[in-house]
C-alpha positions in Angstrom: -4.1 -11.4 12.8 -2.8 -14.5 11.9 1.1 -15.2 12.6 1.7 -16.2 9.3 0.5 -12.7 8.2 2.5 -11.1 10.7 5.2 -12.5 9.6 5.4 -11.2 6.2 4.9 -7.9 7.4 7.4 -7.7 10.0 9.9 -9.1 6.3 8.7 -5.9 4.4 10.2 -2.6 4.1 8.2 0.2 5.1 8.4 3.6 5.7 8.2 5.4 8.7 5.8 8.2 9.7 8.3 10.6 9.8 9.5 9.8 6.3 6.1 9.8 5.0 5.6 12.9 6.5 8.4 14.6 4.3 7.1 12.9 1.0 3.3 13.5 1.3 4.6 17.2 2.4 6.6 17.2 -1.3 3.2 15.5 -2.7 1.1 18.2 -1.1 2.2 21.0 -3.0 3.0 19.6 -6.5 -1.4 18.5 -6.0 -1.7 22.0 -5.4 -0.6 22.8 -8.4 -1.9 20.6 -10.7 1.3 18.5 -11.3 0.4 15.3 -9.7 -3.2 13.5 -9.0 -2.3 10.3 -7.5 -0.2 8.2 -5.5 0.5 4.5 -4.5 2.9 2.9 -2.1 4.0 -0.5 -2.1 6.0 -2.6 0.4 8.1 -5.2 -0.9 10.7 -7.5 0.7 13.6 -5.7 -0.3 12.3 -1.9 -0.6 9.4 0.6 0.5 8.4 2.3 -3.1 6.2 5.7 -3.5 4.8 6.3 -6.7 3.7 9.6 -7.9 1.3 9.6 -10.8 -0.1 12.3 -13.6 -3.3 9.9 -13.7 -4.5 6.9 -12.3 -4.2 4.6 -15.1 -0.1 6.0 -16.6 3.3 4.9 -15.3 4.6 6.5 -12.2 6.2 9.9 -13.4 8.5 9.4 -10.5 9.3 6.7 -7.9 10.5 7.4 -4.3 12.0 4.3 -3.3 13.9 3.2 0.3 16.2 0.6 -0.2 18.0 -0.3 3.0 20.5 -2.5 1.4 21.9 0.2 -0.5 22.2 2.4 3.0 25.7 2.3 3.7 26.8 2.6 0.0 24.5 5.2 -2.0 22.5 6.3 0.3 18.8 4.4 1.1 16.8 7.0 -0.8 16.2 7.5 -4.1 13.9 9.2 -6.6 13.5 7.2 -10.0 11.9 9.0 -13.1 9.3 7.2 -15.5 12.3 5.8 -17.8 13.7 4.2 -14.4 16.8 6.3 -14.7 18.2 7.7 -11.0 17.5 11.1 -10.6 19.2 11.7 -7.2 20.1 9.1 -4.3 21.7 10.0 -1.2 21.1 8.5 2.9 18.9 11.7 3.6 15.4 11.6 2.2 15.3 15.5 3.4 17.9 16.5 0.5 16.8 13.8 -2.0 13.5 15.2 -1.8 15.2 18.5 -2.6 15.2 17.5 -6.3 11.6 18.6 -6.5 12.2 22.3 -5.0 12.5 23.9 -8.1 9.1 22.8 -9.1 7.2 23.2 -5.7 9.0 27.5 -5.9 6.9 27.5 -9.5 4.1 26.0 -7.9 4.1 28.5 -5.0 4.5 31.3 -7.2 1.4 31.5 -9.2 
């Protein structure tokens, strides 16, 4: 790999297994259900983004982004609907991702 390459990865913000773990956990079951069909994940400079999407060719229904600039204020984590409005933000991805419980007990139900 060349260093230049490197470089620019080691300047992006990822996420880490065990975060990705709790998301594609959340993901798992809204699939399951029929809710969501697709996902992307992007690393940029400033933040790690997880899009969820209905289908392949909308706008994200919902955006899971890590922002570590905004760790010792809001809270890193964040969950962004389709209008880009902040659905719920806090330093533990664990209870942001809490948001979606509601749906994944409907989803478990049927």
């Amino acid at each position: 790999m060349s260093q230049a390459r490197r470089q620019r990865q080691q300047d992006e913000v990822r996420f880490e297994r065990r975060e990705l773990d709790q998301i594609l956990r959340v993901y798992s079951f809204m699939v399951a259900g029929g809710e969501w069909r697709d996902y992307g994940i992007s690393h940029l400079k400033d933040r790690a983004v997880f899009a969820v999407f209905r289908r392949t060719s909308e706008m994200p229904l919902y955006r899971i982004e890590k922002n570590p600039r905004l760790a010792r204020r809001q809270g890193a984590y964040a969950v962004i609907n389709a209008s880009g409005m902040v659905l719920k933000r806090g330093h533990d991805l664990a209870q942001v991702l809490r948001l979606f419980d509601k749906q994944i007990r409907l989803v478990q139900s049927n």
